[in-house]
N, C-alpha and C positions, 0 to 999 in steps of 0.2 A: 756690602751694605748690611746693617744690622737690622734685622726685621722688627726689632721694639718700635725702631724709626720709620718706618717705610709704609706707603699707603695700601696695604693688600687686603680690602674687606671683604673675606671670604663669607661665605654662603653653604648652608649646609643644605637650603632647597633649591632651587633650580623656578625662575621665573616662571607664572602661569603660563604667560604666551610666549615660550620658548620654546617652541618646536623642535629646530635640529639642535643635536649635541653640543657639536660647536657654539652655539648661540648661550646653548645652558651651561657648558662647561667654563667658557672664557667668562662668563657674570658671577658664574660660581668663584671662580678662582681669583676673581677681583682685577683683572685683565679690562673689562669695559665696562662700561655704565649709559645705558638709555638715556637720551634725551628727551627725544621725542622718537612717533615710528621713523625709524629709519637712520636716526641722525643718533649719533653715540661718542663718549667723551672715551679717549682712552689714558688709563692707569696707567701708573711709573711702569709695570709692566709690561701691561698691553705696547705703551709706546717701546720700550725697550726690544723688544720683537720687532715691531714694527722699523724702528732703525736698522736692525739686522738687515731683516731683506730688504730694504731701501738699501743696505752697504751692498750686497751679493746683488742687486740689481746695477745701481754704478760702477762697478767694480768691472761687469762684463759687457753694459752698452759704453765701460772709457776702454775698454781691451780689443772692441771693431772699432777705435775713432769715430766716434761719437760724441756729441759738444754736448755739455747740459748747460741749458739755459733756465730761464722762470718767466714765463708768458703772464701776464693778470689771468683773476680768474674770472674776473666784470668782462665785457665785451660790447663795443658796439654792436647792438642790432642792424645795422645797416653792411656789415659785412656778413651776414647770416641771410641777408635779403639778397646779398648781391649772389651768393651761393646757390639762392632758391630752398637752403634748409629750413629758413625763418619759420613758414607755413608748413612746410614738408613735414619737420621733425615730429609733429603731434603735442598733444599735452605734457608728456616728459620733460622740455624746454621750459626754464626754471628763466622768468621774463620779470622784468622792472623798470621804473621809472625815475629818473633823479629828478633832483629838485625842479631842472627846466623843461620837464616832460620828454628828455632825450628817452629814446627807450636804450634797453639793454639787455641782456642776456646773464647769467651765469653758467659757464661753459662743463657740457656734459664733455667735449675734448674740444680741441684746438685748431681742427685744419684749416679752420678759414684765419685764424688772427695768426699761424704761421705763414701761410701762401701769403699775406698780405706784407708780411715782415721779412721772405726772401724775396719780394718780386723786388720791392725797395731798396732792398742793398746787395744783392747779387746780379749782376750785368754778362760775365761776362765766363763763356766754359770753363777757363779757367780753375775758375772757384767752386766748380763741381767736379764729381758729388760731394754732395755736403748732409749728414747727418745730424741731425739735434734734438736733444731729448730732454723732458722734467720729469720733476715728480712734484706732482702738485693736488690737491683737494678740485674733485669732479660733483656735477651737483646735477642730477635728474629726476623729478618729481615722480617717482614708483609711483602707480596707481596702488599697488597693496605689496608698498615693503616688505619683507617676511626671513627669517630665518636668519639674523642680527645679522654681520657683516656680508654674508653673502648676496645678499638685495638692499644695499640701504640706497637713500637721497644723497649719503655724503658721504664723497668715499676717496681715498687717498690711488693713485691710477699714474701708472709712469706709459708717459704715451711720448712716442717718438715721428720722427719725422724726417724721410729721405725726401733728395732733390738730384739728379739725373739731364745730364745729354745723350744718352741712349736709355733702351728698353734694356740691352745687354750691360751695363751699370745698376739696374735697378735690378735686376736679377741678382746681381754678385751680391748686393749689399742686402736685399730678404732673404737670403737665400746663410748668410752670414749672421742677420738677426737672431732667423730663426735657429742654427746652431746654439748662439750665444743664450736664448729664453729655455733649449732645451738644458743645457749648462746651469742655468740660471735657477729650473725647477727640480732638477735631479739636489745640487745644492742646499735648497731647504726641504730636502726630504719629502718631496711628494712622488706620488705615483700619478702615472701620468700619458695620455696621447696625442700626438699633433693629428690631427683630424681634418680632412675637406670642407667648408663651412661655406657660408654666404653670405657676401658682403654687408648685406642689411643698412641701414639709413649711412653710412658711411659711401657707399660704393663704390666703382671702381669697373678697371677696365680686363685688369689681368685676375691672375690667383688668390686666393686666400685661405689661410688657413687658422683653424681654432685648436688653442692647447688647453686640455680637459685632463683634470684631477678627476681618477676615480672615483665614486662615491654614489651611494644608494640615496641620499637627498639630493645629488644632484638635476637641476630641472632640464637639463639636455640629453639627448638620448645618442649614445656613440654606437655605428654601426664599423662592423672591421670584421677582416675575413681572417680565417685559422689558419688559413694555409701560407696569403703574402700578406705585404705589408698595408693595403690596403684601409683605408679607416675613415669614416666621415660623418659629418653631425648630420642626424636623421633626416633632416630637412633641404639638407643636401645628397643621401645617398642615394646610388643608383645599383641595379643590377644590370646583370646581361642583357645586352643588346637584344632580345629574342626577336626572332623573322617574324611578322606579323603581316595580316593585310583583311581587308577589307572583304567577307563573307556575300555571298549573295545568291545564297543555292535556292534550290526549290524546294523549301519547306511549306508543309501547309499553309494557309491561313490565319491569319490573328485569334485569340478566341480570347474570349474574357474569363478572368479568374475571381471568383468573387472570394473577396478578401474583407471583412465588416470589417470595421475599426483597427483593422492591423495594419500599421504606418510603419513598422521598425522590420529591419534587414532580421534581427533577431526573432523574433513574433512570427514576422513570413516563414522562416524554416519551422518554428514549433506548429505551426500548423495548417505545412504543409508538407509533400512530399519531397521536394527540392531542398539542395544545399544551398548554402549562400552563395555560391562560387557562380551558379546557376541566375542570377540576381543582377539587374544594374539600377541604381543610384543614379537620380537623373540631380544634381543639385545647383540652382541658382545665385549667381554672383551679381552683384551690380560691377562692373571693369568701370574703375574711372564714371560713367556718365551713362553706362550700357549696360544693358541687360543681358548675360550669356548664360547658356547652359554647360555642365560638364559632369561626364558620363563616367562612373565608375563603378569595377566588379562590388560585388554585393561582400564579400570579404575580406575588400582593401579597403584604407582610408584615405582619404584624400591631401593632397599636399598643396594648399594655398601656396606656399611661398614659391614652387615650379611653375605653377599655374600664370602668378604674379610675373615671374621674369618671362617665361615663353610667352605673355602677352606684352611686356614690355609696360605693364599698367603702374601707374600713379597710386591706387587704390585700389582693393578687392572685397569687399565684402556681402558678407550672404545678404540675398535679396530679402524683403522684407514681405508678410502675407499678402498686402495691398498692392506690391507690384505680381507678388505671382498668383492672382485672383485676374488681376486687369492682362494676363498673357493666356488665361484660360484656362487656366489650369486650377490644382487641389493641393493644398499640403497635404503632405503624407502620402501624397499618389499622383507625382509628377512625372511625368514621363517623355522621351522625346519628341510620339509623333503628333504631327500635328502644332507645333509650336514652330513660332516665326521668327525666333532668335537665334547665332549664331549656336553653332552645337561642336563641343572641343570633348573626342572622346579619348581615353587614357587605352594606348597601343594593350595591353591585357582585355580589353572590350573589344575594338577593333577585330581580334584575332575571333573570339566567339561567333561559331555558327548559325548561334539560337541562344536566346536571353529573354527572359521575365523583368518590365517594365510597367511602373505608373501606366494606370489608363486615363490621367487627367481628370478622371471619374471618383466622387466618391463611392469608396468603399470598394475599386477595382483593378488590378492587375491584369498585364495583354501577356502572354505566353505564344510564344512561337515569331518572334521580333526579333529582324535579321537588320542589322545598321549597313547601309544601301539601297536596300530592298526597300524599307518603309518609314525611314528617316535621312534628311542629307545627315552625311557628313563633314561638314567645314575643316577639322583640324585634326590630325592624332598627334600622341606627345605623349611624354612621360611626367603623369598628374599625381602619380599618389607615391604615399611611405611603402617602401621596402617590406618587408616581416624575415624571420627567419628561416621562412621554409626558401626564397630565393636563393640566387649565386652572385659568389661577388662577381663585379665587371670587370678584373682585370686577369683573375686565373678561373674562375670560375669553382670556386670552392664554397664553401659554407659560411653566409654571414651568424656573427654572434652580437647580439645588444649588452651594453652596461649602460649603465647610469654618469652622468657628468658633471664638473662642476666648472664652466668658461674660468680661466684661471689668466690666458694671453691671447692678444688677435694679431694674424700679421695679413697688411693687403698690399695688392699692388693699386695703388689709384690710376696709373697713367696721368692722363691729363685733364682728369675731369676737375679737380680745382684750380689747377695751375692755366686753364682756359678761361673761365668766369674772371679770375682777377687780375690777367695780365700777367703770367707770371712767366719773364720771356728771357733769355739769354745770347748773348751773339756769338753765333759759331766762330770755327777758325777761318773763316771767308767773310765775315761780318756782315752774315745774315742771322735775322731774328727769329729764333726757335720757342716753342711752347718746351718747360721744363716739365721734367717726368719723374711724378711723384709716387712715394710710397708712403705709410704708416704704420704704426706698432704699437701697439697697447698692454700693458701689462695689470691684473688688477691686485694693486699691492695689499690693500688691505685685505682684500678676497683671500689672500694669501692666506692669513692666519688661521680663518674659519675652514678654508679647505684643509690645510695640514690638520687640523684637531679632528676633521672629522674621518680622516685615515688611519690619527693615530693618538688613542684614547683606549681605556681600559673602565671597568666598572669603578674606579677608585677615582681617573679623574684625566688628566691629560701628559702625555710622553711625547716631549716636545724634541725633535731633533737635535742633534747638537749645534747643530750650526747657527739656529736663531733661538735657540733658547733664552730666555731672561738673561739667567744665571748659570753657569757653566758647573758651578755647585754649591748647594742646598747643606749647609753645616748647621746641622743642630745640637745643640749643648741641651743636656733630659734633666739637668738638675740646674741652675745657678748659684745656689745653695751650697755645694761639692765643691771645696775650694781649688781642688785636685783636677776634677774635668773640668773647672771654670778656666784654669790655669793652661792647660793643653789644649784646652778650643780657642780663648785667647791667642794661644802661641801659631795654632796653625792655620787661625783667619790670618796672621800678619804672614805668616808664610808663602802660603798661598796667592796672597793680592801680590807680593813681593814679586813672586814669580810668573807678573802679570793674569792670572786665572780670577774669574767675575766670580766673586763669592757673596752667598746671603746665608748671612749667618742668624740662625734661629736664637736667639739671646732672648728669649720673652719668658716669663715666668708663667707659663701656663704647662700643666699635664703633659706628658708624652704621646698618650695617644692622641692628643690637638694636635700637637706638632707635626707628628706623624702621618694624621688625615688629609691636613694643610700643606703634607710636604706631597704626599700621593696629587691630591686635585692639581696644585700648581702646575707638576710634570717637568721638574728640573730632572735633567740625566742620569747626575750622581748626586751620590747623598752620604756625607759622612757624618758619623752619628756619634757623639764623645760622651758614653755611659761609665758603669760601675768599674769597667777594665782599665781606666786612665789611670790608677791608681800602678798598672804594670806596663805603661805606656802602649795601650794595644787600643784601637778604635774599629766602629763598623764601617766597613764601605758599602754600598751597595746602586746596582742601574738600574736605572726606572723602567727600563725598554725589557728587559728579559729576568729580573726579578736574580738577575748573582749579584750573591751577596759573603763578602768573606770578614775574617776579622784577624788584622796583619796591624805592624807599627805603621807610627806615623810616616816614617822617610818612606817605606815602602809602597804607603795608599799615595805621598807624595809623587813620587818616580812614575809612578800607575797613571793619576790624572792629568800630568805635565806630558808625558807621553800622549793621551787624547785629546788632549788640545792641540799638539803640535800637528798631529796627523789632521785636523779637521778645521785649523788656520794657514795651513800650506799655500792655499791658494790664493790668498790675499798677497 
């Protein structure tokens, strides 16, 4: 493609409200364009990428037999109802009305308009398992989009979907996904972990797990141990089983610690003698319709989303002042005893001898507070985040934190859709079975923004080769030179000849333009047809590690047909 031609309106600033890299770099490099928040058009380039991994994505869900179909992206709401997600899902569910007040949905994924379209034409074991997958445009109203492709409303998402006559079929075939997604991301060049996660508004009956790009803007927090293989998103990790139990010695009696206006775990240790470790965190949930309490050390944080599944609750959120005034108590100094609501303390409290607690008093803390002794105990469990100084659960070695960017989801559903709508098959005895479902998510356009943000330089972006635009960046430094005009001529037709995706820099601007334009976009290689054409000699040089030599043309030829070859093998 000759770049005189081609839509690439670079940028030499980087948008106010571009945050991460990736966001500034792809707008920079003329890859994407804002629409609105969240919602973004993309450029012959951008989209040329974006084809790539959509091919390295089909290429490895048709390599496990895999069917690609195209589901709408409209949806009756009355199959969203029948699911119970209609309400469930929250404000994110992107809802409409046609012209005869039917309502509808635009679908953030698809499990309910697939379960409804194999219960209908799959009858019989036979015809399972059966996988089917798209890639299609996903649409969820972010409350606060951010970081250009990585959170937007409108996002391109290849999600799949298994169907099952055993639990031991749905195994083979996630268990096969998830090979094929690690294949899938090693291929465009990202770094990368399959991590333990939690089902979240999807859910399900078995496993699941999330595959996390590195990355220091990413909003997930991956926990994984040095030692095994161990690795899981914060909000799912666990440590050591530790022995714990319920204290109930003969400590003194309660005494009051007066604490003025210091409500924070931080503030209590500066002025007082005690660590935090020493501290419990008495904090208020509304469950669903109920008021509960839930007790934790003064230098962990609490984990809603454990809390949520170990109560099996619908909803969880912190109580509000007006309910914890009407239970008797104080913000800022709330405390167990004395309260008539269910109390779930996190086994790290449980084991403590003696703890400092709210005195439901203002301005007071009880010191010498044993849980049995002087509060029930209703529940123990495992309620808060990890930290570093823990062991992992499986060898008990050292956990470590990174940063993550969700990049793929795989669950096992079982049969929590395939129950709601029917979705049943007749054994080889010609009884009726509930089908047993999986799903697989990939987020394709996520794709882009994660790779840029692993691999970019102060100059601009070093796009892998695999989904690179352009496989090579040919720029001619003169037009004027009738000598290297003639030679860059000769070896774009070479090149394309010898199927290689070439953009050839043909524009009559400066060298160092070209040269700036050629660093930001982050094509691989770059041959550069200067003053030396006149002795057939040109520059070659990679984007990724800065070699650079200066050799004839058959030779830079031999050189780049050679890396192409080695990084379209797999196709």
């Amino acid at each position: 493609m000759r770049q005189d031609k081609l839509l690439i309106p670079t940028l030499r600033e980087a948008p106010s409200d571009a945050e991460a890299i990736s966001h500034q770099l792809l707008v920079r490099a003329g890859f994407i364009r804002q629409v609105a928040a969240g919602v973004y058009t993309y450029l012959p380039l951008g989209w040329r990428v974006l084809k790539k991994v959509s091919d390295i994505v089909r290429y490895e869900m048709d390599s496990i037999d895999a069917q690609e179909i195209l589901l709408p992206a409209m949806q009756p709401a009355e199959l969203w109802q029948t699911s119970g997600r209609y309400s469930a899902y929250g404000p994110e569910l992107v809802r409409l009305k046609d012209r005869h007040q039917r309502e509808f949905i635009l679908g953030p994924t698809h499990e309910e308009i697939i379960t409804s379209l194999v219960q209908n034409e799959i009858t019989s074991y036979r015809k399972l398992p059966l996988t089917l997958y798209q890639i299609q445009t996903k649409f969820r109203d972010e409350r606060r989009p951010r970081f250009g492709l990585l959170r937007g409303r409108e996002f391109l998402m290849k999600d799949a979907y298994s169907f099952h006559s055993d639990w031991s079929s749905l195994n083979d075939t996630y268990w096969n996904v998830h090979e094929a997604y690690s294949r899938i991301f090693n291929r465009c060049g990202l770094d990368f972990r399959p991590v333990e996660a939690d089902a979240g508004a999807i859910g399900g009956e078995g496993g699941t797990h999330e595959f996390m790009a590195l990355a220091d803007i990413g909003e997930d927090t991956i926990v994984s141990c040095s030692n095994c293989s161990y690795a899981a998103n914060l909000e799912k990790a666990e440590t050591t089983n530790s022995q714990f139990e319920v204290h109930n010695v003969d400590l003194p009696k309660n005494e009051k610690l007066y604490t003025p206006g210091i409500k924070t775990i931080e503030d209590l240790v500066k002025h007082t003698s005690f660590g935090a470790d020493k501290f419990v965190k008495t904090i208020i949930y509304k469950r669903d319709d109920t008021l509960i309490a839930v007790l934790i050390r003064g230098d962990h944080e609490v984990n809603e989303l454990k809390i949520k599944n170990f109560l099996n609750a619908e909803s969880l959120v912190l109580a509000d002042l007006e309910s914890i005034k009407e239970m008797g108590s104080v913000s800022g100094f709330i405390g167990p005893i004395g309260i008539s609501i269910p109390i779930l303390i996190d086994r790290d409290v449980a084991s403590m001898s003696s703890m400092i607690v709210g005195a439901n008093v203002t301005d007071y803390h009880l010191i010498n507070v044993a849980a049995g002794r002087d509060f029930t105990v209703d529940q123990i469990g495992d309620f808060r985040n990890v930290t570093e100084l823990d062991l992992c659960p499986l060898c008990s070695g050292s956990l470590q934190f990174h940063r993550g960017i969700e990049v793929g989801h795989v669950f096992k559903l079982g049969t929590k859709y395939s129950d709601k709508f029917g979705a049943k098959y007749k054994d080889d005895k010609g009884n009726e079975e509930l089908m047993i479902m999986g799903c697989y998510g990939i987020g394709v356009s996520r794709i882009l923004s994660a790779v840029v943000e692993q691999n970019h330089d102060a100059n601009g972006i070093i796009w892998p080769y695999s989904i690179s635009p352009y496989q090579v960046h040919l720029i001619l430094i003169s037009i004027n030179e009738e000598q290297q005009l003639e030679l860059a001529e000769s070896l774009y037709t070479q090149l394309k000849n010898e199927g290689i995706e070439v953009l050839f820099d043909n524009r009559d601007e400066r060298p160092g333009v070209k040269f700036k334009d050629a660093d930001l976009i982050g094509i691989p290689t770059r041959i550069t047809v200067g003053k030396q054409a006149k002795e057939g000699l040109i520059e070659y040089k990679e984007r990724s590690n800065n070699v650079q030599i200066t050799a004839s043309t058959d030779e830079v030829i031999q050189r780049i047909k050679g890396i192409a070859s080695e990084n379209t093998s797999l196709f």
